[in-house]
Every structure is written in structure tokens, then in C-alpha cells.
Biopython code that builds the backbone (N, CA, C, O; Angstrom):
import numpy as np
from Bio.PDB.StructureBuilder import StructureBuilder

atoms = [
    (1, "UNK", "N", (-33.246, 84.216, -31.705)),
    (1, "UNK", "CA", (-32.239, 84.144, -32.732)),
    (1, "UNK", "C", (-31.091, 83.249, -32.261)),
    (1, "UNK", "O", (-30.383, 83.535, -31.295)),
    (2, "UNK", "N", (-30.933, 81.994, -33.108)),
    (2, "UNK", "CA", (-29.914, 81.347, -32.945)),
    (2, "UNK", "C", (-28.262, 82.183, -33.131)),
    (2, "UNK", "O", (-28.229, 82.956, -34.089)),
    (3, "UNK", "N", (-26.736, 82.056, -32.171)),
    (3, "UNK", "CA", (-26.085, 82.110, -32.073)),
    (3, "UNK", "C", (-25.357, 81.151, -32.821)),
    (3, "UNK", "O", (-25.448, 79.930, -32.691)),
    (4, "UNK", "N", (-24.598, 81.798, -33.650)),
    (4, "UNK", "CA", (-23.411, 80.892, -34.963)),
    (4, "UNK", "C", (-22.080, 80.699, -33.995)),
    (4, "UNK", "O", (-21.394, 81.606, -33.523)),
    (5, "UNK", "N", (-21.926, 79.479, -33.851)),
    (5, "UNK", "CA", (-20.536, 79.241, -33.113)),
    (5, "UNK", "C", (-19.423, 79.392, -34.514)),
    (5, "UNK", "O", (-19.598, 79.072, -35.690)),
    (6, "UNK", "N", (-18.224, 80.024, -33.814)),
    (6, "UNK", "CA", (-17.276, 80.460, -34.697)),
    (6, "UNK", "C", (-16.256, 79.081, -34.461)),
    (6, "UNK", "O", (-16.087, 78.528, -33.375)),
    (7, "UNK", "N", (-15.784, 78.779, -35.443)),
    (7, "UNK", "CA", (-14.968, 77.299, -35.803)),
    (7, "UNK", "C", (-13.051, 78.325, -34.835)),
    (7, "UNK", "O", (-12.431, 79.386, -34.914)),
    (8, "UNK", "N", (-13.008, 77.135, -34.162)),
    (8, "UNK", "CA", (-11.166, 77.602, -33.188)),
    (8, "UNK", "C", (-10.322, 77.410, -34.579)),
    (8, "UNK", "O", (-10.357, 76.504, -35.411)),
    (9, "UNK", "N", (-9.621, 78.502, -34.514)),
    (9, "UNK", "CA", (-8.871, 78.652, -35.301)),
    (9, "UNK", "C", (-7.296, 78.605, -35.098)),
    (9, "UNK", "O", (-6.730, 79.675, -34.876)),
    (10, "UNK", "N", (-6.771, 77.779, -35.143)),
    (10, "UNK", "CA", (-5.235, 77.530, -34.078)),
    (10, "UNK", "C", (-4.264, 78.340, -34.726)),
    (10, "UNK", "O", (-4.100, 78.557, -35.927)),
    (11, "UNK", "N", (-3.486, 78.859, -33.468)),
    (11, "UNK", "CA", (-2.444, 79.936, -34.003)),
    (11, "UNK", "C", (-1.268, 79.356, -33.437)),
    (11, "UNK", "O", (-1.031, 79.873, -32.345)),
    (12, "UNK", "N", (-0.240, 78.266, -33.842)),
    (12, "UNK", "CA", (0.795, 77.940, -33.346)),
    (12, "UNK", "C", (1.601, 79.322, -32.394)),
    (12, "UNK", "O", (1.615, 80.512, -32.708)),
    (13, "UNK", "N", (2.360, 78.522, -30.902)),
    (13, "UNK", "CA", (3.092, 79.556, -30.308)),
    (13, "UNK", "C", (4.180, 80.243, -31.387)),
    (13, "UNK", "O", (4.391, 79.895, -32.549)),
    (14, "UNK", "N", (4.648, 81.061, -30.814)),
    (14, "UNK", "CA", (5.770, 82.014, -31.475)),
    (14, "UNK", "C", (7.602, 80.662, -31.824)),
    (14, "UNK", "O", (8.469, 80.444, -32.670)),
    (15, "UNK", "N", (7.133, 80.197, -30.423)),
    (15, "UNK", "CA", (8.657, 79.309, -29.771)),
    (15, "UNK", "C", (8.409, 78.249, -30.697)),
    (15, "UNK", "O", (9.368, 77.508, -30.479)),
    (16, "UNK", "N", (7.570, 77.588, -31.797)),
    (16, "UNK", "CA", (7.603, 76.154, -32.589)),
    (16, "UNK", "C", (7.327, 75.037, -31.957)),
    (16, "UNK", "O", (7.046, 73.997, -32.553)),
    (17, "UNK", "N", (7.379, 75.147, -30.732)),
    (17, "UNK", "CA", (6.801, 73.867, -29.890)),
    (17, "UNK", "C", (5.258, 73.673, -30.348)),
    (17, "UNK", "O", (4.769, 74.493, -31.126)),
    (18, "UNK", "N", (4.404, 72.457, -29.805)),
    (18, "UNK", "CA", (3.436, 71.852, -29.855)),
    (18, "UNK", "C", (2.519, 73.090, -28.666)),
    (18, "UNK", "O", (3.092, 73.958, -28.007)),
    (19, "UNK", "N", (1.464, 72.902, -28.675)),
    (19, "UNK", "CA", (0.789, 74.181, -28.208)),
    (19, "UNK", "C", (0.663, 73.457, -26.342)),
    (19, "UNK", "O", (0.166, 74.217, -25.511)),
    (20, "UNK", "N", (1.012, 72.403, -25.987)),
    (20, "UNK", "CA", (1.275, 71.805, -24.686)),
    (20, "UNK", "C", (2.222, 71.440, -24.562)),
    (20, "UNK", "O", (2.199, 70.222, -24.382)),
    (21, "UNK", "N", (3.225, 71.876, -24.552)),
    (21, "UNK", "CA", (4.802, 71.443, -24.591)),
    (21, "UNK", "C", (5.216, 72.756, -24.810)),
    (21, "UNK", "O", (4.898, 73.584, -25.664)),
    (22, "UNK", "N", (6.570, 72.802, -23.161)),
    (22, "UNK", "CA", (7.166, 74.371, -23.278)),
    (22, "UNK", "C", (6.087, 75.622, -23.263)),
    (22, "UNK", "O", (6.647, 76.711, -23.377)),
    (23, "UNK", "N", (4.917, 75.669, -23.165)),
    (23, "UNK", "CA", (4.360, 76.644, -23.573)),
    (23, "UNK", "C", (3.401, 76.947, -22.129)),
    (23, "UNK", "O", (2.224, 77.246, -22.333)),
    (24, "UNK", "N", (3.786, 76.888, -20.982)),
    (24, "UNK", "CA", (2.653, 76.957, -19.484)),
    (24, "UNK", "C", (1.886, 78.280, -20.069)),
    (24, "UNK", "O", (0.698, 78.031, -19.861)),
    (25, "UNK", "N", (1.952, 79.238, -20.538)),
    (25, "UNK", "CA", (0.178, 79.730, -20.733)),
    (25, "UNK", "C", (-0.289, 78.879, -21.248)),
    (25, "UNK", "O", (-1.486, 79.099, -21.057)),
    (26, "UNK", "N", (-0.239, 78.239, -21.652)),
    (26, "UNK", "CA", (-1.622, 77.326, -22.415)),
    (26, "UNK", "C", (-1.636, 75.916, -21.581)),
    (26, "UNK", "O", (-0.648, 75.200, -21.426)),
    (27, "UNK", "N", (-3.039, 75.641, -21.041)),
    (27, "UNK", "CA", (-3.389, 75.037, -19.748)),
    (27, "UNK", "C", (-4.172, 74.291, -20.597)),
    (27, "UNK", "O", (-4.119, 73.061, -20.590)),
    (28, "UNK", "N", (-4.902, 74.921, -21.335)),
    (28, "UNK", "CA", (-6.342, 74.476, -21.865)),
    (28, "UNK", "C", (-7.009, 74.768, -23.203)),
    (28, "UNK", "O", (-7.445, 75.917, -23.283)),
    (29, "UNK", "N", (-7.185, 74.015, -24.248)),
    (29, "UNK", "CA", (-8.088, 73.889, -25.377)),
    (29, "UNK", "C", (-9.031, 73.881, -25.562)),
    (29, "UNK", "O", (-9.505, 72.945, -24.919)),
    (30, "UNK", "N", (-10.008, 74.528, -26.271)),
    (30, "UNK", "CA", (-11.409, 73.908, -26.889)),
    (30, "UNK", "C", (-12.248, 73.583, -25.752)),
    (30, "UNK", "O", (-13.052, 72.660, -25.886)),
    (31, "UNK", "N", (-12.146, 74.484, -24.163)),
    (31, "UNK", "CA", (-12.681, 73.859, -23.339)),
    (31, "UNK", "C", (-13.498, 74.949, -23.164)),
    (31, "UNK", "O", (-13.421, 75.765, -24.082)),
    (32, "UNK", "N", (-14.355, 75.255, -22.160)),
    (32, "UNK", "CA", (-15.300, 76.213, -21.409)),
    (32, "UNK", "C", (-14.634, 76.603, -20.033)),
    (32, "UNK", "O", (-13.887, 75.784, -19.500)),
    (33, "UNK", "N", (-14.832, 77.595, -19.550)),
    (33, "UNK", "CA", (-14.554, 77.633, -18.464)),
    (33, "UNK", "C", (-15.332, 76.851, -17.378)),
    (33, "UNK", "O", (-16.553, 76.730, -17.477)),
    (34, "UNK", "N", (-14.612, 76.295, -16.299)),
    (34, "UNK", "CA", (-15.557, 75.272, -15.559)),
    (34, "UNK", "C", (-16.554, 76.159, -14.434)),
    (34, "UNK", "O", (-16.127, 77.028, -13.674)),
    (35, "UNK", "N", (-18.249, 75.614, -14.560)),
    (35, "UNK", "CA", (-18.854, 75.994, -13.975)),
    (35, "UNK", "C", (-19.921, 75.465, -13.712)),
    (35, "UNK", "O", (-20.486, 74.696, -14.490)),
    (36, "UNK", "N", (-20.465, 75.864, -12.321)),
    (36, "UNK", "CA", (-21.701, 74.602, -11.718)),
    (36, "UNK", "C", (-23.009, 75.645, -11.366)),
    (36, "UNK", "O", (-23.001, 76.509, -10.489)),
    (37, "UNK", "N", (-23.847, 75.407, -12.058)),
    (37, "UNK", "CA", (-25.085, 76.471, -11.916)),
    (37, "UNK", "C", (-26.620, 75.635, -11.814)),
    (37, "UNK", "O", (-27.646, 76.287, -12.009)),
    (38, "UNK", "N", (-26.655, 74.983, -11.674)),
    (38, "UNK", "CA", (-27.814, 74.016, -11.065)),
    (38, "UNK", "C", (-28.224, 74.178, -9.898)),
    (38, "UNK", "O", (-27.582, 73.672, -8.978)),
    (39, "UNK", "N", (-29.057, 74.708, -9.715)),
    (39, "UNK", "CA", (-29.452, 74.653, -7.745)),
    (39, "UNK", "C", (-31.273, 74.604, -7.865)),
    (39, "UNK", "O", (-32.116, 75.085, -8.621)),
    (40, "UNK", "N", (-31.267, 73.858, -6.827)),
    (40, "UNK", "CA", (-33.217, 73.523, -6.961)),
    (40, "UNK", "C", (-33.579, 74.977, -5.953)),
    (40, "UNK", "O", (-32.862, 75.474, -5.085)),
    (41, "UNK", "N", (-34.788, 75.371, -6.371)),
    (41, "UNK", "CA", (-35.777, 76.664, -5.456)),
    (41, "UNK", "C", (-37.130, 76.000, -4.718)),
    (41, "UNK", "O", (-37.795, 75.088, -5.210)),
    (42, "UNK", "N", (-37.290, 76.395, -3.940)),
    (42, "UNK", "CA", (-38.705, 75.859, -3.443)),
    (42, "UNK", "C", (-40.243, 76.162, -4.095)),
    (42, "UNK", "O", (-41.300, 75.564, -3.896)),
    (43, "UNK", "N", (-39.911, 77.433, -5.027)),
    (43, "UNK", "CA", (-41.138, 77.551, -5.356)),
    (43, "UNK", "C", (-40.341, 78.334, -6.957)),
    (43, "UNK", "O", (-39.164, 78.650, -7.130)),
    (44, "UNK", "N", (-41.368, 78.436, -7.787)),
    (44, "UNK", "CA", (-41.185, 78.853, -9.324)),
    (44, "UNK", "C", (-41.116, 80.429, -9.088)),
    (44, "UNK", "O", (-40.273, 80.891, -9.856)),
    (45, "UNK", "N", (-41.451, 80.995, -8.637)),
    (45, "UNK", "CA", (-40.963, 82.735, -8.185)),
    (45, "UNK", "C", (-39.856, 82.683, -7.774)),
    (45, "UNK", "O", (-39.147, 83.096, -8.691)),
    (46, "UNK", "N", (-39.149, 82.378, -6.793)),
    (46, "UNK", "CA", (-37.687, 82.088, -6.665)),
    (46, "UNK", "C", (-37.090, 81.541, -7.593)),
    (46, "UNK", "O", (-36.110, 82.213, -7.916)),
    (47, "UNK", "N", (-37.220, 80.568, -8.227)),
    (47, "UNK", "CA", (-36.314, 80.663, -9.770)),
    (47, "UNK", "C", (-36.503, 81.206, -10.735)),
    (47, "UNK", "O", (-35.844, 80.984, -11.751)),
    (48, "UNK", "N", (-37.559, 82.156, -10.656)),
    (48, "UNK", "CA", (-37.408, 82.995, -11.650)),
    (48, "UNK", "C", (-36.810, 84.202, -10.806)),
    (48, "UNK", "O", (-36.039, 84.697, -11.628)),
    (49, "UNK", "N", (-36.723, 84.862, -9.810)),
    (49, "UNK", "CA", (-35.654, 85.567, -9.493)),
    (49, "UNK", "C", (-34.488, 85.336, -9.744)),
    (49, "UNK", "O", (-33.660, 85.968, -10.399)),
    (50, "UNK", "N", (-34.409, 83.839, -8.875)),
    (50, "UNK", "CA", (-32.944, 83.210, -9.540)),
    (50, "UNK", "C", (-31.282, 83.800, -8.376)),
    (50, "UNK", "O", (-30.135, 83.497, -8.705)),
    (51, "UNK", "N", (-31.468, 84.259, -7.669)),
    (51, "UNK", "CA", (-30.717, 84.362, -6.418)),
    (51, "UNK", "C", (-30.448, 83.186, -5.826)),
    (51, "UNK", "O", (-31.206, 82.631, -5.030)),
    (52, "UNK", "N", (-29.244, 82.720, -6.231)),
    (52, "UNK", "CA", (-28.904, 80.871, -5.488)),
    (52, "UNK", "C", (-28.703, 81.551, -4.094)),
    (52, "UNK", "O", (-29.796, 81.447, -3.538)),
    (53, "UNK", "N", (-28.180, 81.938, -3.596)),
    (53, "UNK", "CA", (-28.106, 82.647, -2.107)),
    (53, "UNK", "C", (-29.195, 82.519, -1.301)),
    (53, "UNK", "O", (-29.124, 82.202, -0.114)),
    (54, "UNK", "N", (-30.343, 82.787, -1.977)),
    (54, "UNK", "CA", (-31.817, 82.983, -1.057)),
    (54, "UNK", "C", (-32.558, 81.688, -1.474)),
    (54, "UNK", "O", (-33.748, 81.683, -1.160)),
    (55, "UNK", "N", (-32.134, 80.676, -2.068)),
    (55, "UNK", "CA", (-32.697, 79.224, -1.954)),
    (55, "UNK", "C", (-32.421, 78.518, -0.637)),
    (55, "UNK", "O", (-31.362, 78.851, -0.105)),
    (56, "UNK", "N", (-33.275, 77.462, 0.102)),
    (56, "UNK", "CA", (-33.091, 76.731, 1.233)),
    (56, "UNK", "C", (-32.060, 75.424, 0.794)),
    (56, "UNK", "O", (-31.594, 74.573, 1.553)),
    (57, "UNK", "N", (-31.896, 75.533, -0.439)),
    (57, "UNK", "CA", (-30.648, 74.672, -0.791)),
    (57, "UNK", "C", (-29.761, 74.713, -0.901)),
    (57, "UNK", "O", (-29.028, 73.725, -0.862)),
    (58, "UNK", "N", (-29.343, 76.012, -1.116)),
    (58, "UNK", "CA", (-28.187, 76.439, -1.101)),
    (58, "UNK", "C", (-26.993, 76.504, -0.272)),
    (58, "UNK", "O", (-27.126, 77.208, 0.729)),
    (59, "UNK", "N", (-26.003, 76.019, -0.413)),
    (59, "UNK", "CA", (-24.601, 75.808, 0.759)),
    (59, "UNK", "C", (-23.750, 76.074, 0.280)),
    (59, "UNK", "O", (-23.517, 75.562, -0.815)),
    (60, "UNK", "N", (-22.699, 77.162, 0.940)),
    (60, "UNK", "CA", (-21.676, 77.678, 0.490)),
    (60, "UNK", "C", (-20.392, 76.648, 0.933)),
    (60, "UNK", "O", (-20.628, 76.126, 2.023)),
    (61, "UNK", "N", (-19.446, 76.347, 0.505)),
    (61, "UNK", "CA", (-18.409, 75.556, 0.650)),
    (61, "UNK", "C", (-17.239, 76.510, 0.956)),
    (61, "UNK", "O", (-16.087, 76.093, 1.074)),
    (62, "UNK", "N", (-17.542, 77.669, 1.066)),
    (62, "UNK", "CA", (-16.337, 78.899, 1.683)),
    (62, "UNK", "C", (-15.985, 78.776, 2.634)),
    (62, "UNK", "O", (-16.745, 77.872, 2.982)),
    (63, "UNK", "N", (-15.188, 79.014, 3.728)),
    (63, "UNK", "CA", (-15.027, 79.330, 5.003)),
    (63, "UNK", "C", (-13.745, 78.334, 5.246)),
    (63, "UNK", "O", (-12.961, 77.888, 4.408)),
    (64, "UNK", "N", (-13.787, 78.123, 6.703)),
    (64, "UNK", "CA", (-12.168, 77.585, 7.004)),
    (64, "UNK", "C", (-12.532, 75.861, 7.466)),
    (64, "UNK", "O", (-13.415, 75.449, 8.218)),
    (65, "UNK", "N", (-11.551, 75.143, 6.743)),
    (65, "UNK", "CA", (-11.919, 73.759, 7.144)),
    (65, "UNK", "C", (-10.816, 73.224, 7.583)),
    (65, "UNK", "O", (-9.703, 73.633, 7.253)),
    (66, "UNK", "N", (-11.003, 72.356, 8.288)),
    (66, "UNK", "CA", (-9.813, 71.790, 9.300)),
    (66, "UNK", "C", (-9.487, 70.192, 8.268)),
    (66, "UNK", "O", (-10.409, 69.475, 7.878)),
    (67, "UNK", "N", (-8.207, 69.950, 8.026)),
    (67, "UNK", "CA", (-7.828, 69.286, 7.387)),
    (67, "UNK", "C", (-6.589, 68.352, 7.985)),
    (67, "UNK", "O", (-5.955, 68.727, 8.972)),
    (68, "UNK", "N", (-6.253, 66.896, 7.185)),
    (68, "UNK", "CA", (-5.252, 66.417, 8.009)),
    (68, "UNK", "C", (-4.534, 65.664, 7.308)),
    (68, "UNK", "O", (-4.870, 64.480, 7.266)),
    (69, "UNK", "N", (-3.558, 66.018, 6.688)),
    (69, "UNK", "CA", (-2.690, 64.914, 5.603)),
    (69, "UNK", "C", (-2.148, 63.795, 6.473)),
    (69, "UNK", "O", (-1.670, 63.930, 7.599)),
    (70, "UNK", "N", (-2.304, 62.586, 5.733)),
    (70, "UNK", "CA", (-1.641, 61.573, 6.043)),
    (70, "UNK", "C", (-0.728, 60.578, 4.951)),
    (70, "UNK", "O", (-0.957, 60.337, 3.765)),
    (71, "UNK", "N", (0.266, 60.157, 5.735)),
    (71, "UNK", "CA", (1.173, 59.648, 4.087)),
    (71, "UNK", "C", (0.217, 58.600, 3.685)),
    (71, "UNK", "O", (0.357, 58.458, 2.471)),
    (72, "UNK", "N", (-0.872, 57.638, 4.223)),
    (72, "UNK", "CA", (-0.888, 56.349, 3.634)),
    (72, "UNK", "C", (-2.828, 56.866, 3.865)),
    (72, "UNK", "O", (-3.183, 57.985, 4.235)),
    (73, "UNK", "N", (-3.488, 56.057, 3.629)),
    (73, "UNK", "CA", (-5.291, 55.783, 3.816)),
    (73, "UNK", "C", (-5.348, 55.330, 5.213)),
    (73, "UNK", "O", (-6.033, 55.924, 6.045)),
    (74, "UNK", "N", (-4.669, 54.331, 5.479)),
    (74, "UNK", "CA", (-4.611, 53.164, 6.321)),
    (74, "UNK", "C", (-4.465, 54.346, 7.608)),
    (74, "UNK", "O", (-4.993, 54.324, 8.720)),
    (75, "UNK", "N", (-3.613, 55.292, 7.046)),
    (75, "UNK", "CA", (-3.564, 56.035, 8.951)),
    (75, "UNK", "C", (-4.820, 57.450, 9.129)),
    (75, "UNK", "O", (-4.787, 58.468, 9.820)),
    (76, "UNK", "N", (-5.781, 56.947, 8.220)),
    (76, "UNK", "CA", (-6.229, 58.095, 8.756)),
    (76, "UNK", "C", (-7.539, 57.904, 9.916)),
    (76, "UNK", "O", (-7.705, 56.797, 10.428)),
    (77, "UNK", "N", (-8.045, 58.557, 10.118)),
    (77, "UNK", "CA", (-9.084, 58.252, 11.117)),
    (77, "UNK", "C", (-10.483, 58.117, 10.654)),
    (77, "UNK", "O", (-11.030, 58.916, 9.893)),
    (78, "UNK", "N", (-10.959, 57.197, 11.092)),
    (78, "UNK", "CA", (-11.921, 56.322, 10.308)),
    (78, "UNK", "C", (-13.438, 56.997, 10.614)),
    (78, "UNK", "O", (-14.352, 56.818, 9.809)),
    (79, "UNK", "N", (-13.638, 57.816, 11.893)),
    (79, "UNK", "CA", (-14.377, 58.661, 12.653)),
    (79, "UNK", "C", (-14.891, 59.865, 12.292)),
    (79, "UNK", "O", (-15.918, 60.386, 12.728)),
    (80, "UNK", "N", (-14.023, 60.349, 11.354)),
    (80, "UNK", "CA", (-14.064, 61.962, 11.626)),
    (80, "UNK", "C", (-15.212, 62.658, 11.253)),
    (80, "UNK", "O", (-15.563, 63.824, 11.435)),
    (81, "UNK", "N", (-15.831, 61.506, 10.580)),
    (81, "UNK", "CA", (-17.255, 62.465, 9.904)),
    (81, "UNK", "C", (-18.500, 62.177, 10.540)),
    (81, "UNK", "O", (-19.552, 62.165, 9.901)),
    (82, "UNK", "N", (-18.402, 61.814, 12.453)),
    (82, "UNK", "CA", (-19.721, 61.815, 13.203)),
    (82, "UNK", "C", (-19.664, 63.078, 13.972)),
    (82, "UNK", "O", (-18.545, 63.566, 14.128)),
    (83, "UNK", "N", (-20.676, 63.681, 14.471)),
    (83, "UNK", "CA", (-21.057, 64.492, 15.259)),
    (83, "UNK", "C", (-20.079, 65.083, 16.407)),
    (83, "UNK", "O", (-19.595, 66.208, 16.525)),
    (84, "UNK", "N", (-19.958, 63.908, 17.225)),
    (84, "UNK", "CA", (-19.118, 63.861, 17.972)),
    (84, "UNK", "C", (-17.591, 64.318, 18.179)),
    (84, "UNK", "O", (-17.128, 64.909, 19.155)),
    (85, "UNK", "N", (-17.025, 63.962, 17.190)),
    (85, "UNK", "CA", (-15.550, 63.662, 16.992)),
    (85, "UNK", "C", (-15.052, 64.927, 17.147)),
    (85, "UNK", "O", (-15.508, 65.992, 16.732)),
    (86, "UNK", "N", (-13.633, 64.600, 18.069)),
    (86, "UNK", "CA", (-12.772, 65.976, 18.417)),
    (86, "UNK", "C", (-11.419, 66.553, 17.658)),
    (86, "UNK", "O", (-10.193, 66.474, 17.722)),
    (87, "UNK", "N", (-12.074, 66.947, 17.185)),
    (87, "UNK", "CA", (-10.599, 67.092, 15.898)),
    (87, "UNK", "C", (-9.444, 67.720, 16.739)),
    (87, "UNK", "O", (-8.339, 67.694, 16.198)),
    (88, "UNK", "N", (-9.534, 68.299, 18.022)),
    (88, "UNK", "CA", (-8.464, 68.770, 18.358)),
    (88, "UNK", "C", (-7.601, 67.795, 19.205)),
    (88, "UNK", "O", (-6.663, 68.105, 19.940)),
    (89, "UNK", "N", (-8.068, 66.631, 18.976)),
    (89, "UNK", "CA", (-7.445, 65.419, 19.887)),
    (89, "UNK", "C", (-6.892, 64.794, 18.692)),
    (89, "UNK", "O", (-6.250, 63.745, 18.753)),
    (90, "UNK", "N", (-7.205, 65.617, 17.255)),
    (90, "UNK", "CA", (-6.243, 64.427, 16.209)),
    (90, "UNK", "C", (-5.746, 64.989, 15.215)),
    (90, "UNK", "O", (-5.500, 64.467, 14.128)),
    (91, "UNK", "N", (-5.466, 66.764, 15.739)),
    (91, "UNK", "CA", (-4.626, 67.989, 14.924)),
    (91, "UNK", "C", (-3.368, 67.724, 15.972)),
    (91, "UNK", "O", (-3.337, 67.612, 17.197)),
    (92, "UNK", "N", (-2.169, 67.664, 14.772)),
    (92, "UNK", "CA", (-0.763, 68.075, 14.792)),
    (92, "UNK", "C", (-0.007, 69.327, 14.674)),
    (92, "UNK", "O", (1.222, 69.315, 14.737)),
]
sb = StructureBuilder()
sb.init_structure("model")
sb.init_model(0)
sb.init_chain("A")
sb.init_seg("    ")
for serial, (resi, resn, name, xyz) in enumerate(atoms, 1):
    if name == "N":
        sb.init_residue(resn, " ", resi, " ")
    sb.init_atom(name, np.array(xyz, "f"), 0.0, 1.0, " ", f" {name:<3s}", serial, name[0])
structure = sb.get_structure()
């Protein structure tokens, strides 16, 4: 059974402003919430379970990352993304 999308029905704020102007609850329109759900499985039983966790593709981007602002491009270090490299020789 097809799902009937219901037409947005705009309810100007209380304050008369424009619904992005003066009004910080409102961030966002007519949008979806943002979300990324694509992940490949090795075999068709695993995606039909469907546990992104227990795929060999799967990589979490959580945890603690070492970071390094610089005012300009030009000063940053051109290295940092080999094997090797000692980040504690180029943390401030």
C-alpha cells in the first residue's frame, strides 16, 4: 500500500518575521532529517539481517582524533596522512 504524502502547510511565527529571520528555532524547511544508510554486506543473509555493525565494511568514525588548526593551508603539514608520521612532534 502506497503512502499519501501530506502537502507542508506553513504556519507563519507568532513574532511576523519571515520564518528565517529572528526566528533560531527554525533551522530548516521542507527538508528530511540527514541520514546515511548504505553499507555493502558480503553475502545476501547479512543484508537481510541487516546489522551494519557485523559487515566487514563497516567503520565507525567515533572515537578521539587528534586534530590541528592552522590560520592559513600553506602552514599545515603536508605529511600527516603516512604511516609513519609523529603527531606528537607537531601537537601544540
Amino acid at each position: 500500500m502506497l503512502k499519501r504524502a501530506t502537502k507542508f502547510q506553513y504556519i507563519p511565527p507568532e513574532n511576523g518575521y519571515p520564518e528565517w529571520n529572528n526566528n533560531p528555532e527554525v533551522f530548516q524547511l521542507n527538508r528530511l532529517p540527514a541520514h546515511a544508510t548504505a553499507i555493502s554486506y558480503e553475502t545476501v543473509e547479512e543484508a537481510l539481517i541487516g546489522k551494519r555493525e557485523d559487515s566487514s565494511y563497516y567503520s565507525s568514525l567515533n572515537g578521539t582524533w587528534k586534530f590541528r588548526h592552522v590560520e592559513r593551508p600553506a602552514d599545515r603539514n603536508v605529511s600527516f596522512y603516512k604511516e609513519d608520521f609523529d603527531c606528537a612532534l607537531w601537537m601544540i
